[in-house]
C-alpha positions, 0 to 999 in steps of 0.5 A, spaced: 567 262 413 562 255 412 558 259 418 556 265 414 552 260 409 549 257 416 547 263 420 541 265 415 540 258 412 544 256 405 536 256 401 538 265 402 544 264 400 542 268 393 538 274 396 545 275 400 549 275 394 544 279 391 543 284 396 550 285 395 550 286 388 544 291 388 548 295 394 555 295 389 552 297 383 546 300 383 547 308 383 540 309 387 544 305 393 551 309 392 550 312 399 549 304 402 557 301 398 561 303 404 556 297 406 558 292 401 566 293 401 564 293 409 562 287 409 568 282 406 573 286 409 570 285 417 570 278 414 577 278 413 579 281 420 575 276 424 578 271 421 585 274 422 583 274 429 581 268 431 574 271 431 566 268 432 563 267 425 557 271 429 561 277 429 559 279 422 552 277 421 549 285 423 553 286 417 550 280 413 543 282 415 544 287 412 545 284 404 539 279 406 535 286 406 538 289 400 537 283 397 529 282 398 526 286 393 530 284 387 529 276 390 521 278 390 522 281 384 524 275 381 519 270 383 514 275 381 516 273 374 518 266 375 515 262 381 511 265 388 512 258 391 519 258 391 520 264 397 514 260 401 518 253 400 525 256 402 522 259 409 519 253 411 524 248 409 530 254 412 525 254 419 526 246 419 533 247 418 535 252 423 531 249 429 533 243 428 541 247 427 540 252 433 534 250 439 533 243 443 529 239 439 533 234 438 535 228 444 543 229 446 543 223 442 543 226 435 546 232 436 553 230 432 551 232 426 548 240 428 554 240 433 559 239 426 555 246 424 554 249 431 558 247 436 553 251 441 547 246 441 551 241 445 554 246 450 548 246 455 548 239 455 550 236 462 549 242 466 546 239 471 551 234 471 556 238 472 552 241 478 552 234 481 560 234 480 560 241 483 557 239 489 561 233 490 566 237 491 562 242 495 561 237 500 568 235 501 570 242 504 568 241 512 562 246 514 566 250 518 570 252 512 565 253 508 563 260 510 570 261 506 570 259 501 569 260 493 566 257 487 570 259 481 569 257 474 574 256 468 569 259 463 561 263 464 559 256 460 560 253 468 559 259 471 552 259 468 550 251 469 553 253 476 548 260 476 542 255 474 543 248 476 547 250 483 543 253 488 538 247 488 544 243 491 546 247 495 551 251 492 554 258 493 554 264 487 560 262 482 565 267 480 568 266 474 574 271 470 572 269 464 570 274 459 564 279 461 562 274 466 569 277 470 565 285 470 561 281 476 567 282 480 571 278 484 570 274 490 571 279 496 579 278 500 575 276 506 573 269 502 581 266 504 578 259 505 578 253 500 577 254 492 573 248 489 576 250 481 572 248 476 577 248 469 576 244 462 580 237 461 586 240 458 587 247 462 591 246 467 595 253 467 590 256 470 591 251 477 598 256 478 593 262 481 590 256 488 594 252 493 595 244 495 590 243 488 587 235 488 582 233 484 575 232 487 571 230 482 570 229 474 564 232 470 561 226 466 555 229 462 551 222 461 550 222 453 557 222 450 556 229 447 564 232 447 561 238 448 566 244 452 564 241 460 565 234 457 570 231 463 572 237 467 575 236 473 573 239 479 579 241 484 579 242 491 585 247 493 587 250 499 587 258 497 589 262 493 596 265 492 595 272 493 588 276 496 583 275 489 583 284 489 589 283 486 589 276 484 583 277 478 587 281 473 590 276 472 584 270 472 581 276 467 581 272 460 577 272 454 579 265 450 
């Protein structure tokens, strides 16, 4: 809930509310209440869930637009600056909370509010570790082989940083990153198995699993990649058509 006063900064805290109120009670808006019940109780299932913060902001916008005109209307009577002092000072904040502006070293207190702007930190490293292990398949295995990633966080780095360094395309079960598709059977050979710290249920699915190398991001930051290890199995325990419903995972 904290996240909803961060997503569209604390400065517009009193147009959101205000745009609510103005959806409640004003009967030139009555066709526009479902929007204002809407809002609270989507805010209720997400955190029954177990959901993202995020899943409730189109409705949020919403109240933010309602709210505009009284809030303008407002600083006509009292105060022109104020709408003017509150973006510029909501653009520092959200910058500083959401883009890369700041050094890895100083990520800490943007991390407390938006665990995110750490989570590409390190990625080349966990190329580099990737590829360690890659190299400890014998060449002429490789042909068979498959890169796959616990979540599309290290399929992404692995898309990204991977190819310069001579690794092949990653696959990965996780979320909608699985709708690529899982690897053909034909790739029987090795699994280099890219998995968070603390995931070790996910190894059940490979064979003769060892670890090969450990990703170290360089600068501290206790983001989700931050000590993967990277693992050399065998194969798989079933061909991957009838292995992926079961690697297919959203959390």
């Amino acid at each position: 809930m904290p996240e909803q006063l961060i997503y569209l900064s604390p400065l517009f805290v009193p147009v959101w509310v205000a745009g609510w109120l103005r959806l409640w009670r004003d009967p030139a808006l009555r066709w526009a209440r479902p929007t204002a019940v809407a809002y609270p109780l989507l805010c209720v299932l997400v955190v029954a869930l177990g959901g993202k913060g995020y899943y409730v902001v189109p409705l949020l916008i919403v109240l933010l637009v309602a709210g505009c005109e009284p809030a303008l209307a407002w600083t006509r009577r009292h105060s022109r600056t104020w709408p003017v002092v509150a973006v510029l000072v909501t653009v520092a904040v959200n910058a500083m909370v959401t883009l890369p502006v700041l050094p890895p070293s100083s990520l800490a207190v943007p991390m407390a509010l938006n665990k995110e702007q750490g989570e590409q930190v390190g990625w080349p490293a966990l190329a580099d570790a990737t590829a360690k292990g890659w190299s400890a398949i014998p060449a002429r295995k490789r042909a068979s082989a498959v890169v796959f990633t616990q979540n599309y966080g290290e399929a992404g780095a692995l898309d990204r940083y991977g190819p310069a360094r001579g690794l092949p395309r990653p696959y990965s079960g996780h979320m909608s990153y699985a709708d690529w598709g899982p690897p053909p059977d034909s790739a029987d050979g090795p699994v280099l198995l890219v998995r968070q710290e603390d995931a070790d249920g996910i190894e059940r699915y490979f064979t003769d699993c060892r670890r090969v190398a450990r990703v170290d991001n360089g600068h501290g930051v206790e983001n989700e990649e931050q000590g993967a290890a990277v693992l050399l199995c065998s194969g798989t325990t079933q061909p991957w058509s009838r292995l992926w419903p079961s690697l297919r995972h959203y959390y």
